[in-house]
Phi, psi and omega in degrees: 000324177296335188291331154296334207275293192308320178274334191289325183310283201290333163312296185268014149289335188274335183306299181300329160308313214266311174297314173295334190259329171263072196283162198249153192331157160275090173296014175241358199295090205297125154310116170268131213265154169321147149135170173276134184277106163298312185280045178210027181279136173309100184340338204256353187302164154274194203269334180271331180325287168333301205284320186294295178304344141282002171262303189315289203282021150092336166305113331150116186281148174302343189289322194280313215284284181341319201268320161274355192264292160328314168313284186341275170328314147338297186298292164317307173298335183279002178266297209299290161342280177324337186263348172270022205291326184302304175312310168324269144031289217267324180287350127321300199283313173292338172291338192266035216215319200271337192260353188258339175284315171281003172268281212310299195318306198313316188310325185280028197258033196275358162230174171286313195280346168280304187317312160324317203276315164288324197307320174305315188295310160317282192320327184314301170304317180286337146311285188307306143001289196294318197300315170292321172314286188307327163307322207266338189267338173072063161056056156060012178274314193288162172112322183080248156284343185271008181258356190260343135283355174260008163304308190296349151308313196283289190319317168268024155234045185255323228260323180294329183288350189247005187240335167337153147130164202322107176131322186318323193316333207256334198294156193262006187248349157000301189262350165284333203285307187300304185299288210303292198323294175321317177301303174314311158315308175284355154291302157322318177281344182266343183285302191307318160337287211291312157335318181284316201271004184297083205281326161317289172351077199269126170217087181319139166329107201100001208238079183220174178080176185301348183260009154297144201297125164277166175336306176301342208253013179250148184330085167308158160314143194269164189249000000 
């Protein structure tokens, strides 16, 4: 009787042996998935070694997210334009409507007391000017690239408004000052072109005047 006792002891040691070295799956075990581990990429990589292995593995360079990020924000201001396009316009046409009055004006500038005499009446104009300005521009933030020539349009003719007065007509940098704003203006009228005929540019019905949604209050871009 011990010789059975004995082969059943070592069959299930061997059973059990057999269980230690084949243990069956973890059904809770999570899958790992194919593909390159970045935290286990070699330090010695270069730098396109790296970028090719972060593109393999679906990762987005700080350069590209910045580069769509940038697209986005673009778009929404050329949308933010597009619902002010009449105000954009109009505010041109007044600035450029101010410079042919101070061209035409200066020669007759010949005292302080002539210059005075236009000069009230202007500054008034020129008040209502910045005041309209800050509307359609939300104060020079808004616009996106159609705002950076025409802030330099504004600067320079902020600049011109501090240099105006009896004698200017004769300064010999006079007729440059005007030509540089006018151009810049005219960079601001081909931007407005392109926005208008631009049909992507989706600008809900209504959605004009100072209560169009600025960027911030719409949805960002994913990261």
């Amino acid at each position: 009787m011990a010789r059975p006792i004995l082969a059943s002891i070592v069959i299930v040691n061997l059973i059990l042996i057999a269980s230690a070295c084949d243990p069956k799956e973890d059904p809770y075990k999570v899958p790992q998935k194919k593909g390159v581990d970045l935290h286990k990429i070699d330090n010695e990589m270069t730098q396109e070694e790296l970028a090719a292995a972060r593109k393999e593995a679906g990762i987005k360079s700080p350069e590209e997210i910045a580069a769509e990020n940038a697209a986005w924000y673009e778009t929404e201001m050329r949308k933010y334009v597009k619902a002010r396009l009449p105000d954009y316009r109009k505010l041109i046409g007044d600035m450029r409507a101010m410079l042919d009055e101070i061209e035409k004006q200066a020669p007759k500038w010949k005292d302080d007391k002539a210059f005075e005499k236009y000069r009230t009446k202007h500054q008034e104009k020129v008040a209502e000017l910045w005041k309209f300005y800050d509307d359609v521009t939300g104060k020079g933030g808004e616009g996106g690239n159609t705002q950076i020539p025409l802030a330099k349009a504004a600067e320079g003719f902020e600049q011109l408004e501090n240099d105006i007065g009896p004698g200017v007509a004769e300064n010999e940098a006079f007729p440059g000052a005007l030509k540089e704003i006018r151009d810049n203006l005219d960079k601001v009228t081909a931007a407005l072109d392109d926005i208008e005929k631009d049909e992507s540019l989706d600008v809900a019905e209504g959605e004009t005047g100072g209560d169009a949604a600025a960027p911030s209050a719409k949805e960002e871009p994913k990261k």
